[in-house]
N, C-alpha and C positions, 0 to 999 in steps of 0.2 A: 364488384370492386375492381381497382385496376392494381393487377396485378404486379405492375410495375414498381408502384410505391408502398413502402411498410407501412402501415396503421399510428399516425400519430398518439404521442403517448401526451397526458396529463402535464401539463410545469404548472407550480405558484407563480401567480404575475410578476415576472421583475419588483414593479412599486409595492408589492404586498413580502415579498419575502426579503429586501433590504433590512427590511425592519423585526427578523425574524428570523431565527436558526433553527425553523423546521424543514425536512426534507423539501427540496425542493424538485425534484420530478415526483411524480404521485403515482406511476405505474399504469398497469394494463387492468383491467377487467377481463372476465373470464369470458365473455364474448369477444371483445377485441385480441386476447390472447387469441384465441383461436381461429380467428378471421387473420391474424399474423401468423400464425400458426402454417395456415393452410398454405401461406404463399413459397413454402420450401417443398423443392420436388424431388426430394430425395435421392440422391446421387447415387450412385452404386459406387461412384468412390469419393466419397465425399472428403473436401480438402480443408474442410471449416474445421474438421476433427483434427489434423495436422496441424493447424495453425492453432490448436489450444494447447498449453503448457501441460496439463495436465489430462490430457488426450479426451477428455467426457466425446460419449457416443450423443452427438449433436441432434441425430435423423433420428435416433431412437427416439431421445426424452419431445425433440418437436410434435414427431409421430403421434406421441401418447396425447399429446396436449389435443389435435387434432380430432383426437376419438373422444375426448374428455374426461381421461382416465388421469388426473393431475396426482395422484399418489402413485401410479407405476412412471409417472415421470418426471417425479420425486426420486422414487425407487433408480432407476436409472442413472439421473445425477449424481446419487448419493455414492453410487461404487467410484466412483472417481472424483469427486470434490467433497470436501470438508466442510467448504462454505459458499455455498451455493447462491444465499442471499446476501452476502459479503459480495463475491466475484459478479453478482449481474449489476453490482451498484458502481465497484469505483475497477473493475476490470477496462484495457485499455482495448475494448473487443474491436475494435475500428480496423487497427494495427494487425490485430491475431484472428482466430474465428473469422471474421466478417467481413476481411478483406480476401481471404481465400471461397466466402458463399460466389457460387456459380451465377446468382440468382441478381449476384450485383455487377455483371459483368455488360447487362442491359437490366435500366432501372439500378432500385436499390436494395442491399444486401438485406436479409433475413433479419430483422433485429430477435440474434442470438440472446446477447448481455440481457436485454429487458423480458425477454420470454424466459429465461433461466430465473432472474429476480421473480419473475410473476408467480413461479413452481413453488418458487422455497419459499416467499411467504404466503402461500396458501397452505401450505405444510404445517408451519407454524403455526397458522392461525386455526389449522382443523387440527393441532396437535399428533400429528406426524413425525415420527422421530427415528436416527437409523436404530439397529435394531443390537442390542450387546452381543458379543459371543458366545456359543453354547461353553464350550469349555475354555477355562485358562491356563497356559501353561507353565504358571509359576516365574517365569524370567524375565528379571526387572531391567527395564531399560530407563536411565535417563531423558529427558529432553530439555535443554538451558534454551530459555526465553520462548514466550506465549504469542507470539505475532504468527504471520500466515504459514511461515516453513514451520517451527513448531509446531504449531496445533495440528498440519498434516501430517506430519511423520507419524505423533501422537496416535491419530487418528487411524493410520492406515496399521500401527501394531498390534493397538487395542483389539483393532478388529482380527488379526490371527492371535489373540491370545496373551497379547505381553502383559509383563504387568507397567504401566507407564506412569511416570512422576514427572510433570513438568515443574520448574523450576523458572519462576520469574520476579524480576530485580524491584518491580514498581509494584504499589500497595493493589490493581486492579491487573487482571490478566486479560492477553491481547494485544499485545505490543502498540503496533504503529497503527492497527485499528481504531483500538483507543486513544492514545494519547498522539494521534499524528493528522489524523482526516476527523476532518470537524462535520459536527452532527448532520447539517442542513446536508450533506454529502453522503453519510452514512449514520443513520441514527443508533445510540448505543443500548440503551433499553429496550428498544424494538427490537434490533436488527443482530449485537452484535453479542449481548449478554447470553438469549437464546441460543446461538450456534455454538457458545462455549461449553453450554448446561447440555448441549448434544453429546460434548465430547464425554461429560463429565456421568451421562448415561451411561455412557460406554466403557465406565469403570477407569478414566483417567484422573489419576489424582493431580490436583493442580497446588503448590505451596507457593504465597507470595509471599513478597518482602527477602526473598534469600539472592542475594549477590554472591555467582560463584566467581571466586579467586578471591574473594570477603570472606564473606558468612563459611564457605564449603570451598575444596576446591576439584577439580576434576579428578585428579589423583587420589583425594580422599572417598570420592564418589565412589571410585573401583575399589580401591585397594580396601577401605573398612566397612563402609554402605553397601555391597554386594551387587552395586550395577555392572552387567555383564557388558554392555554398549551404554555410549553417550554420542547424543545425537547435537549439535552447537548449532540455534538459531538462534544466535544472541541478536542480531540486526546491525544498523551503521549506524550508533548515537549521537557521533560524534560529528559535531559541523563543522563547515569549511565556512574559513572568513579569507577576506584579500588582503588581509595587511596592507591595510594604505592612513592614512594619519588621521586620526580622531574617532577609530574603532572603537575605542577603550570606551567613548563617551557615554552616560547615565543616556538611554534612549534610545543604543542599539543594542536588538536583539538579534540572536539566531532565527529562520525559523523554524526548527526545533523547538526551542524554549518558548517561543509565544505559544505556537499550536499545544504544547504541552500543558503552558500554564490555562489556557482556555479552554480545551480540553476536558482536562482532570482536576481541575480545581473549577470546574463550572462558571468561567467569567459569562457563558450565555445564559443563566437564570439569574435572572435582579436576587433567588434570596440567598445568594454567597457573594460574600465579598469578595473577590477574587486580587487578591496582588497582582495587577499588570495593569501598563500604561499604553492607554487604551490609544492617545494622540492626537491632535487634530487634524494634522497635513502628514500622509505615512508613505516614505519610498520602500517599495521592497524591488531589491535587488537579485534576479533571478529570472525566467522562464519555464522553470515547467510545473508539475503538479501542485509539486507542497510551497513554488512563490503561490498561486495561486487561490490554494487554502489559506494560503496568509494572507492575500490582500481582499477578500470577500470575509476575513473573520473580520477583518481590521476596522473593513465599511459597515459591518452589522455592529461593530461596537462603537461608530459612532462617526468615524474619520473618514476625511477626503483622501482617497489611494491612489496614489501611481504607480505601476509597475513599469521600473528603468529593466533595459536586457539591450545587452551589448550588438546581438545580432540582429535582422530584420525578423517581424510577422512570417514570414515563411521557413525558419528554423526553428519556430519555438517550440521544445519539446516536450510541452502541456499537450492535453489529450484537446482537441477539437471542440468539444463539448466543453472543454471547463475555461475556453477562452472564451468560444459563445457565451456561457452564464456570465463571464466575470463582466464582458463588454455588455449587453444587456443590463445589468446592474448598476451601470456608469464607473466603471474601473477605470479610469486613463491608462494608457500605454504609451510610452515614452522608448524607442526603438531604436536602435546603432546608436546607444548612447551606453558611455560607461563612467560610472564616480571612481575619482582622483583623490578626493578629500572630504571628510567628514568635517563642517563645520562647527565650533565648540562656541557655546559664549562663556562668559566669567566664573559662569555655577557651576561649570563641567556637564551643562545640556547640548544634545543636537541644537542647533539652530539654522542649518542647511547643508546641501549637496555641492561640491564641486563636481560638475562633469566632463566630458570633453564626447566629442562626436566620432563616432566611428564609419570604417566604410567596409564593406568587405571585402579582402584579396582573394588568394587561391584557398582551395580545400587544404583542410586539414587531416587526420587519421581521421575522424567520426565520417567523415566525409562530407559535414561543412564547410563553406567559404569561411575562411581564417580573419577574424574582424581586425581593421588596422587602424589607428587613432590617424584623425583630420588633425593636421598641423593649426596652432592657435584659434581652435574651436574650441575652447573652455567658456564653462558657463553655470551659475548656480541657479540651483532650485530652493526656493525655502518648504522645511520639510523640520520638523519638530523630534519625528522618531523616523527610525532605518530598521528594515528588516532584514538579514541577509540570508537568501537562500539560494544556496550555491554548493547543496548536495551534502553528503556527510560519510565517514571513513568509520570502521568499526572500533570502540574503545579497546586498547589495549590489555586490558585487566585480564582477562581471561588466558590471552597467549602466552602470558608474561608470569604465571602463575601455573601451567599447563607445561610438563615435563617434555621435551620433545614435539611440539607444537610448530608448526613451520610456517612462516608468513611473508606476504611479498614485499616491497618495497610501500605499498599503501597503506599496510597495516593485516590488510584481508587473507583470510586461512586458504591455506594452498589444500586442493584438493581434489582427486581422480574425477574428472568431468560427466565420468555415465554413473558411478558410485557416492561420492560425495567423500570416502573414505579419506583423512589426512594424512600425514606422516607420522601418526601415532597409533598404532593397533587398540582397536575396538571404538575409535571416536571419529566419530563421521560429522561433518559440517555441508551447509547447506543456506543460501539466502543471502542477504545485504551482508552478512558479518565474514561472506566470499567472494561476493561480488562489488561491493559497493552497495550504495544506494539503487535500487532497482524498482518494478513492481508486485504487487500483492502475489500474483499470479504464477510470475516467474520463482518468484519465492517458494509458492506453493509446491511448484512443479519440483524444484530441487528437496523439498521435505517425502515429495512422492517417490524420489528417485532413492533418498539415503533410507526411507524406510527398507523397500523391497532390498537394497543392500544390508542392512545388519539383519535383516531375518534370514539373509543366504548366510551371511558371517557368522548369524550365531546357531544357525543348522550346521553349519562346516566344524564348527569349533563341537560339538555335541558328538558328532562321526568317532 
């Protein structure tokens, strides 16, 4: 084999999965695993581990695959990630892990992501699962909302012993799993219900339907409930629109509330009737992950998509891989273009885009060229419905109900950067509902870091 190039993985034909919201990469087999497997030389300081959020021993669990011992490199994964076959599916390994492999510095990088996805569902499917605690230690910790930083915090206390109740607002647990990345991306019964029944091995009690600053509110958690720590992964629910004239109109959506409603109210199996307007001609406004899941849900539900984004193809901040799938699938792109105006006809519908042409100036703080409108480049697109996805800010409910709660000017919980700890003793926050809008992984990583904090917090408080 040449060693230079990773072992092509499986996809659904573009023309066959247009028409379908089944997984569309299909994985390795257990001899191509391993013939990828073998092309990592194991670093004596390996840098792949560095660039992962949540540190997994990289050369370990490959190693194992290697020998063919796929349950100790299960075992392996398992002391450092929660979701193993979550992370090798929509992790942005390109960025992190696999742009630090030595191995892609000539040729190309180790594919970590899809060797990691190959582990965990072979786990699953030989019924492999981590393993409960021998003893509990009676002390009950909270966890607000069931997405990636919850489930790991969950997960990393269960396993010293807590006793842990997460807490989440929507009738299905898993936050933005669930109700955010659509199936053909991450499948839910397969992929994402399993990892949760792991946690739930592990003696984590999960209650849905409870809205805390609603139903509960932090202060009542401690003070009559007897949780000693509360850990806040609520996420960012809340989307960002541009304010510009005929937002209001029946036909734009967030996309939040599309991916939601398709999602969890199943608009991809014909036998639910699902409330949403599926469109014929769909602008979604944005570049990175979730415009993305919106405009490949949008073309599987039936409509011609364009993705408008202000700056050129080489800023877009979608993962590589999901602009390949979406252009494969015939997505348009529409580029240094931005909408000025939502057009309305008489019934209060979309009935087109105003746009105008952008160019790029100088950088900005992310360290993009700062896009700047062409003088009398206006021009419509006719387009039925509008998506807008342009990121989202954590709901308010929580801080605003939360005694002592400290937050920036964006909304997001202010909070000790190696701890997670906020300005409120014994509540630690962690993920999108600190950050913003972010990745699975990043998420994960700050659930890993506020875990090992409230176990030192509430070993100090014991002293």
């Amino acid at each position: 084999m040449d060693k230079l190039k990773r072992v092509p993985i499986k996809e659904q034909d573009p023309s066959v999965r247009v028409n379908n919201f089944d997984e569309v990469c299909l994985g390795y087999t257990l001899d191509e695993a391993k013939e990828e497997a073998s092309r990592c030389i194991q670093c004596k300081n390996p840098r792949c581990v560095e660039g992962c959020p949540v540190s997994i021993n990289i050369p370990g669990f490959i190693n194992e695959i290697v020998k063919g011992d796929i349950e100790e490199a299960f075992n392996v994964i398992s002391k450092y990630s929660a979701l193993p076959a979550i992370c090798g599916r929509v992790c942005p390994q390109e960025t992190q892990c696999e742009e630090r492999c030595i191995r892609g510095i000539k040729g190309e990088a180790v594919a970590i992501g899809k060797l990691e996805r190959f582990v965990a569902d072979w786990a699953r499917e030989n019924n492999i699962a981590p393993k409960p605690p021998k003893e509990k230690n009676g002390i009950k910790v909270a966890v607000i909302g069931s997405g990636p930083a919850g489930l790991t915090c969950a997960k990393d206390l269960a396993e010293l012993g807590y006793d842990v109740t997460v807490f989440e607002a929507l009738h299905e647990p898993g936050g933005v799993l669930v109700y955010g990345i659509p199936e053909f991306r991450l499948p839910k019964e397969e992929v994402v219900k399993p990892e949760i029944e792991n946690l739930r091995a592990l003696g984590v009690k999960i209650e849905t339907n409870v809205i805390i600053g609603k139903s509960v509110t932090i202060d009542e958690l401690m003070e009559e409930e007897g949780f000693e720590a509360v850990f806040i992964g609520s996420g960012a629910g809340l989307p960002n629109f541009m304010g510009i004239p005929g937002e209001n109109a029946n036909g734009v959506f967030s996309a939040n509330e599309y991916l939601t409603r398709s999602n969890l109210m199943k608009a991809f199996d014909s036998n639910y009737d699902t409330p949403i307007i599926t469109g014929k001609k769909v602008a979604v406004v944005g570049g990175g992950n979730v415009a993305m899941d919106a405009a490949r849900t949008a073309l599987r539900l039936g409509a011609d998509v364009t993705i408008v984004y202000r700056r050129s193809e080489k800023e877009l901040p979608a993962r590589v891989e999901e602009v390949h799938h979406a252009k494969e699938e015939g997505i348009h792109f529409m580029f240094l273009t931005n909408p000025k105006e939502i057009l309305v006809d008489e019934n209060g519908w979309v009935k087109g885009m105003r746009c105008v042409k952008m160019e790029l100036g100088e950088e900005d703080q992310s360290g993009r060229r700062r896009p700047v409108e062409v003088e009398n480049s206006d021009f419509i697109i006719e387009v039925d419905t509008v998506i807008m996805s342009l990121g989202t800010r954590p709901n308010p409910l929580i801080s605003s109900t939360t005694h002592g709660l400290e937050t920036n000017r964006r909304g997001c919980i202010i909070v000790d950067e190696e701890t997670g700890q906020t300005s409120r003793e014994g509540v630690f926050a962690g993920g999108d509902a600190v950050t913003g809008s972010a990745t699975v992984i990043q998420a994960m990583g700050a659930g890993k870091k506020a875990a090992k904090a409230i176990h030192e917090y509430l070993l100090a408080k014991k002293r």
